[in-house]
N, C-alpha and C positions, 0 to 999 in steps of 0.2 A: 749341468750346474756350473760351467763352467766362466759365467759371466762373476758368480759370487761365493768362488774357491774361497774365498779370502775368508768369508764366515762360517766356515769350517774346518774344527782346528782336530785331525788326525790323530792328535798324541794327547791329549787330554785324557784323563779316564773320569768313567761315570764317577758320578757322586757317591752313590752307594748302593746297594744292592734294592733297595726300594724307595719307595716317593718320599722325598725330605723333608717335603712339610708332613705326609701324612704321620713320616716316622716321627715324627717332631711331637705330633698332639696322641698319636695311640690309634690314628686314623685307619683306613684301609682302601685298597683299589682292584680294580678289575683288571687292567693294563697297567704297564708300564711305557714309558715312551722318553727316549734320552736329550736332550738337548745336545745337536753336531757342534754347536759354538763353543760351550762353556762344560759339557758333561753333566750338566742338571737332569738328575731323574724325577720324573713327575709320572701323576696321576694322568690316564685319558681323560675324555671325553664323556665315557660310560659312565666315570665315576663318578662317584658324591660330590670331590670336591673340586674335578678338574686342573689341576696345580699345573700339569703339562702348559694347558694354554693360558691359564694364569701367568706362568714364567715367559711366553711368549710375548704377552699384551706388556709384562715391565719390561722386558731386556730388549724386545724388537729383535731378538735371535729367530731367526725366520726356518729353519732346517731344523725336525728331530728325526730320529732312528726308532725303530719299535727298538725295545729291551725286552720282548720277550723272546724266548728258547727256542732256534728253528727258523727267524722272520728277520729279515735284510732292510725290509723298504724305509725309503728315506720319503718322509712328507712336507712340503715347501705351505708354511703357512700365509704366503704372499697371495699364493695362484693356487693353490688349495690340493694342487697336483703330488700325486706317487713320484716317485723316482728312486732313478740308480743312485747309489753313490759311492764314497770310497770307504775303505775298512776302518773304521775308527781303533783307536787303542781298547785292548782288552781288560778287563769282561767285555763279551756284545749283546750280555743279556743279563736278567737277572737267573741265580742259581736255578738250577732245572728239577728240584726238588723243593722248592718253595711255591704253595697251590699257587693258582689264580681260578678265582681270586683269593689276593690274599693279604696280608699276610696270613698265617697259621693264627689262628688265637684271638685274632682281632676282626674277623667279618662275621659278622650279625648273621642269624637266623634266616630273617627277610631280606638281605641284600637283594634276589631279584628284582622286588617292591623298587628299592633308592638307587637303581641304575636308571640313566639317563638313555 
């Protein structure tokens, strides 16, 4: 990663403990996934409403980090490639008592069905 250090900023902290927009409308996710540029937590891929790569396609912030409990890897939405990276500022995950999916209280019955 070393050609585009510059877009990722170390001392940032996440946003919050879970997906911003989802917290925003009462939504819910399967993953979480952090933005290395700016500390955006968003929704994956899996989920309903995607937010992760939503915030990629506005910001052009090209690097996230999982935010889940346990997982390191950093994903380059450019070249679509896994990777190492450096330790961002803490939390590096979302709370280790919060299900996935989740949040608590707010995933549906049939979430299986609405994963992507």
């Amino acid at each position: 990663m070393s050609d585009d250090a510059d877009t990722i900023d170390t001392e940032v902290p996440p946003s919050g403990t879970g997906c911003a927009e989802c917290d925003a409308v009462g939504g819910w996710w399967v993953h979480l996934r952090r933005c290395a540029t700016c500390g955006h937590v968003g929704c994956c891929d899996s989920s309903p409403a995607q937010h992760a790569t939503a915030h990629h396609r506005a910001t052009g912030h090209r690097y996230i980090q999982s935010f889940e409990p346990g997982e390191d890897w950093f994903f380059d939405y450019r070249t679509e490639d896994l990777l190492e990276g450096p330790e961002l500022a803490a939390p590096t995950s979302h709370p280790a008592d919060q299900p996935t999916p989740g949040p608590a209280g707010r995933v549906p019955a049939d979430w299986r069905r609405q994963v992507h």
